[in-house]
N, C-alpha and C positions, 0 to 999 in steps of 0.2 A: 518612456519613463526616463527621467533623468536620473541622476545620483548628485550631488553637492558635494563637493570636498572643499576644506580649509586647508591654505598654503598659508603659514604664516596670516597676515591681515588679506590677502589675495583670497576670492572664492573660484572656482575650479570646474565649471559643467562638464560632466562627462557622459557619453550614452552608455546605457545600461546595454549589457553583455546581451547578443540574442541567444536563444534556447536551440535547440534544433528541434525543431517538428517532429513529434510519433503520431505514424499516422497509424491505423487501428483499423481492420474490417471488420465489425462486428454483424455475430449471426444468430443473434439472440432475442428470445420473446423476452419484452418489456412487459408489465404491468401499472396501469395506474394507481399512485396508493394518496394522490392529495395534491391541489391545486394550489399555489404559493403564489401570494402578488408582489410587486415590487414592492421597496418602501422609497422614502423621499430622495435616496440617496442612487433609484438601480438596483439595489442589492437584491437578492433573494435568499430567506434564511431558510435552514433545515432544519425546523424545529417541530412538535407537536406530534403529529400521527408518523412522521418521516422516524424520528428518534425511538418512538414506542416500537416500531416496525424493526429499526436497529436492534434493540434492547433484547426484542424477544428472541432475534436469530444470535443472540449474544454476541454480536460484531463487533470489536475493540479496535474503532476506525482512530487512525491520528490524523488523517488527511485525506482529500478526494483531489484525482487526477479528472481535469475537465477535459472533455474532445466536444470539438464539434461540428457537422455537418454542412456541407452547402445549403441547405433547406435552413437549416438556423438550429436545428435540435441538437439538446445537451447531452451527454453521455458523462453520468459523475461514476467514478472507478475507484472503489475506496482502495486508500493504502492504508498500511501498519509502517512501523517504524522497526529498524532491526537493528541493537546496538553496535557498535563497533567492533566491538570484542567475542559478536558471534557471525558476523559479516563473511569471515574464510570459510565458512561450509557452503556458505551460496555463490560463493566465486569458487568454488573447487567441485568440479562437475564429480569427479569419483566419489568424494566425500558424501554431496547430499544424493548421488548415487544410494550411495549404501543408505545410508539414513533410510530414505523412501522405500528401499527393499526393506529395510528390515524395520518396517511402520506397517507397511501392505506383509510382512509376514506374521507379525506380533495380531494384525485384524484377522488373519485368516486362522489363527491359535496355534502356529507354529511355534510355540515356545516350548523352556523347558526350566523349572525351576532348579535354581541353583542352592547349596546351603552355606557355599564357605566360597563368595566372593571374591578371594585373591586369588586363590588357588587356581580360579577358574579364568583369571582375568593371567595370569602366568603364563599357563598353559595356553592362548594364544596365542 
């Protein structure tokens, strides 16, 4: 892929930056949920039975990470998006530490109701 840039009236080809490779071993049963043909362009879309499929596992996809195989098969990997402003808990290994302890102890009904919120948020 190129990029185009404008220098004054001069235009500028430059190569687009390469990515680095993630490579992935995946050990997971696939299922077939729907056959998708090209259209005039190559493309293949994700629509119909793929989105109903989505909808019902209520998956709030923003994007899908493509891999693929020597043999030619896809592997689509959805991502989410994570704003900027909640991004240091998942670069701070201790942080979403505790988060996840205290997600897996809120499931297992390790809680304990509080009535008077400062008091209890002090006394930490």
């Amino acid at each position: 892929m190129l990029l185009v840039e404008r220098e004054g009236t001069k235009m500028k080809t430059m190569k687009a930056p390469l990515r680095k490779q993630e490579v992935v071993e995946v050990k997971e049963r696939f299922m077939s949920i729907d056959t998708r043909s090209l259209d005039s362009k190559h493309r293949i879309t994700l629509g119909g039975k793929f989105q109903r499929f989505l909808m019902n596992n209520k998956m709030k996809i923003d994007a899908y990470k493509v891999f693929i195989c020597k043999s030619g098969d896809l592997l689509l990997r959805p991502e989410v998006s994570i704003p900027s402003s909640e991004a240091w808990i998942y670069q701070n290994p201790q942080v979403i530490g505790r988060v996840r302890k205290g997600l897996q102890e809120a499931a297992e009904g390790k809680v304990k109701r509080v009535s008077d919120l400062e008091s209890f948020l002090n006394d930490l």
